[in-house]
Backbone bond lengths (Angstrom), bond angles and torsions (degrees), N, CA, C in turn:
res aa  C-N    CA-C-N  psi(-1)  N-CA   C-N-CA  omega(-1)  CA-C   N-CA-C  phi
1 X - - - 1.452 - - 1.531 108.20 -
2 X 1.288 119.03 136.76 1.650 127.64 -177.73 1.676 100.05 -89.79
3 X 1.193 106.46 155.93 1.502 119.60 177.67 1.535 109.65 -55.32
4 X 1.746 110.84 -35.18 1.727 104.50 169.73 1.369 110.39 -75.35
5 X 1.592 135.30 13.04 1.200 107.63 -174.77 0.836 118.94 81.02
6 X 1.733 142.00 33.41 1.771 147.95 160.10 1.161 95.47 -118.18
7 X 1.946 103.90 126.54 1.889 91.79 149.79 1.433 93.41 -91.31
8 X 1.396 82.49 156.72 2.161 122.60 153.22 0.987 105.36 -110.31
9 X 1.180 114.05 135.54 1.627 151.24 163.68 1.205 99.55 -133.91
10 X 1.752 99.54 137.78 1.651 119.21 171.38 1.647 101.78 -129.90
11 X 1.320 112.40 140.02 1.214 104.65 -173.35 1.762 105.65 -161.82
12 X 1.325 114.05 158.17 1.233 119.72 165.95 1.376 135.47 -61.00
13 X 1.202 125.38 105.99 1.829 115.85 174.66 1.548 103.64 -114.35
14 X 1.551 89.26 127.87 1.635 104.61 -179.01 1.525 110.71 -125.16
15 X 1.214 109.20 124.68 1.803 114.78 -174.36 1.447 86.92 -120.62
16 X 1.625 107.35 115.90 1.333 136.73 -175.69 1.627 93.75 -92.95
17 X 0.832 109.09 110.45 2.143 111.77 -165.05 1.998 70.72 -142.93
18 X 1.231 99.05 134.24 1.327 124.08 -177.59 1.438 106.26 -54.24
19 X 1.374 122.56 -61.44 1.325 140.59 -146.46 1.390 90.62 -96.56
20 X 1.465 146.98 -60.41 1.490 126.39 171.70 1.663 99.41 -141.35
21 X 1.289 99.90 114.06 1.151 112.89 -179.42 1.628 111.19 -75.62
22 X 1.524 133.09 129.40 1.167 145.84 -170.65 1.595 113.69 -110.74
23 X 1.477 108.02 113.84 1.713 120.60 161.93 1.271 121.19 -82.94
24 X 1.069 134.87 154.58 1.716 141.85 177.06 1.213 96.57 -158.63
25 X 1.261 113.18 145.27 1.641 134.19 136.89 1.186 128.67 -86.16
26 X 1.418 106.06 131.76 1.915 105.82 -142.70 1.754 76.28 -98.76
27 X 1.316 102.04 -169.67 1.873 130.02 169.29 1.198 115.12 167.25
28 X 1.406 96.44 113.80 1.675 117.94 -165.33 1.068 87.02 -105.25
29 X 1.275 129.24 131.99 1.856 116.85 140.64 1.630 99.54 -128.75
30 X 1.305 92.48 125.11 1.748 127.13 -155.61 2.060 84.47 -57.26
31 X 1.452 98.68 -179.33 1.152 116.78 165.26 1.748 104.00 -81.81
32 X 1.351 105.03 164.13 1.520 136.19 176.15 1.997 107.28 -68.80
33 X 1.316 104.38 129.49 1.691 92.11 171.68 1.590 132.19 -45.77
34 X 1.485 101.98 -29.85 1.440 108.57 174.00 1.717 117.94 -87.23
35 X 1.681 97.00 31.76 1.819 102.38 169.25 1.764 115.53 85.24
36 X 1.747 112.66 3.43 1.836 92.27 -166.85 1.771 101.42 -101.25
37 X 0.952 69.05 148.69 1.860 84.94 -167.08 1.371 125.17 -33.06
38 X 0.970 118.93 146.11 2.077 119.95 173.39 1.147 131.73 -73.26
39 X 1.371 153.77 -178.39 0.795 130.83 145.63 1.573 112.52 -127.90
40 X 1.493 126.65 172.89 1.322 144.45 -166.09 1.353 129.19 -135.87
41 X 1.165 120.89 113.66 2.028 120.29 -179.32 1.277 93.61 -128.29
42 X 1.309 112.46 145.97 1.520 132.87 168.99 1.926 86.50 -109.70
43 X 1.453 126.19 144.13 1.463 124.93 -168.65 1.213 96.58 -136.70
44 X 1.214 134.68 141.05 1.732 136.38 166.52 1.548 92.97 -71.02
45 X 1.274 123.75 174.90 1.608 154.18 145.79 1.582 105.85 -9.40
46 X 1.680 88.90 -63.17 1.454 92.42 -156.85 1.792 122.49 -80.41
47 X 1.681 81.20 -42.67 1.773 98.24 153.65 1.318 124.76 -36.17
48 X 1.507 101.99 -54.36 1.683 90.74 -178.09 1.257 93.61 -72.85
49 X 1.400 147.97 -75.07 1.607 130.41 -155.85 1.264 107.21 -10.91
50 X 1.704 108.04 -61.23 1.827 124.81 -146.62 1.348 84.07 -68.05
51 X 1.329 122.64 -71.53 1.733 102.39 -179.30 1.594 142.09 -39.99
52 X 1.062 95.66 -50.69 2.049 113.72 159.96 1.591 98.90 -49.60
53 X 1.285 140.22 -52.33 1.409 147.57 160.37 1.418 106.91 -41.42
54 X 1.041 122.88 -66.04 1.589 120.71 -171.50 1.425 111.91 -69.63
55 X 1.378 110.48 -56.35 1.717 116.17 165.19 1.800 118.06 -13.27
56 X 1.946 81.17 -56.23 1.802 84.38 -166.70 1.292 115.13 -82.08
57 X 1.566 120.31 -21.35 1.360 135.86 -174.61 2.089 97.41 -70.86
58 X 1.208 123.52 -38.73 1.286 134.57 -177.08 1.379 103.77 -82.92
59 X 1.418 132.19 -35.67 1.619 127.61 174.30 1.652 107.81 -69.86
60 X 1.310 104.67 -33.22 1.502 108.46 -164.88 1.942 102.11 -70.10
61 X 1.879 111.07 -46.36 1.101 114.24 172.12 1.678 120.25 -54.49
62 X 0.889 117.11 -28.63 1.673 137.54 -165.44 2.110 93.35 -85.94
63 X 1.033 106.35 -63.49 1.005 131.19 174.45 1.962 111.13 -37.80
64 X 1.062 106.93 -15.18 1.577 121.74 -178.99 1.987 103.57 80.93
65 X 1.476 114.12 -17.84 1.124 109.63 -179.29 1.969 126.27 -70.61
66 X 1.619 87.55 167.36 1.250 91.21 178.16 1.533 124.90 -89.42
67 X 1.419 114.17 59.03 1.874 120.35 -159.04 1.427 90.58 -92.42
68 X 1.369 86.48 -176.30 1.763 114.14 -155.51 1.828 109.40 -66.20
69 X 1.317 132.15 6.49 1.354 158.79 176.98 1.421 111.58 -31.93
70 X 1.414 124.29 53.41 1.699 105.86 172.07 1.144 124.52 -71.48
71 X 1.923 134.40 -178.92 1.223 149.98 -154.33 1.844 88.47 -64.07
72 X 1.042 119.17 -45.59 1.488 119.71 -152.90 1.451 102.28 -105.14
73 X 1.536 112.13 10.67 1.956 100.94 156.34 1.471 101.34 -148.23
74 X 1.617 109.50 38.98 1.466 102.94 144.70 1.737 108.36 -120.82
75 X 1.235 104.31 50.84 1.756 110.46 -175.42 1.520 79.98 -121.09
76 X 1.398 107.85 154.98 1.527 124.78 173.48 1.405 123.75 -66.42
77 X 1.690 109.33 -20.92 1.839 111.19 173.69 1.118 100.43 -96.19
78 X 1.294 104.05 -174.91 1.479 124.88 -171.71 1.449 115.98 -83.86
79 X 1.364 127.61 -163.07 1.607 126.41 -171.50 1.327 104.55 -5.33
């Protein structure tokens, strides 16, 4: 549970489809106690890395440290 009141859960979704079976890394982060909506990503392989990458590069900045944080993943979007 986050200090605003969302869980995250990350988790595996696997659709066993005969002919090419497909992995994702899911990320739910639930709605807020006071009812506002959640949100949802299904992530390829690589996606999640780059995120787990950015995550830590943004904890490390937050963090007062000197981590791996360049101009273009201490902005709030993505790539």
């Amino acid at each position: 549970m986050t200090t605003c009141g969302r869980q995250v859960a990350v988790k595996r979704l696997l659709l066993a489809i005969p002919e090419r079976p497909i992995s994702r890394v899911t990320l739910d982060v639930g709605p807020v106690v006071r009812g506002e909506p959640g949100l949802w990503a299904s992530l390829t392989v690589d996606e999640a890395r780059d995120l787990a990458r950015r995550l830590l590069a943004q904890a490390a900045l937050a963090d007062g440290g000197t981590g791996p944080g360049t101009p273009a993943e201490q902005g709030v979007a993505g790539k």
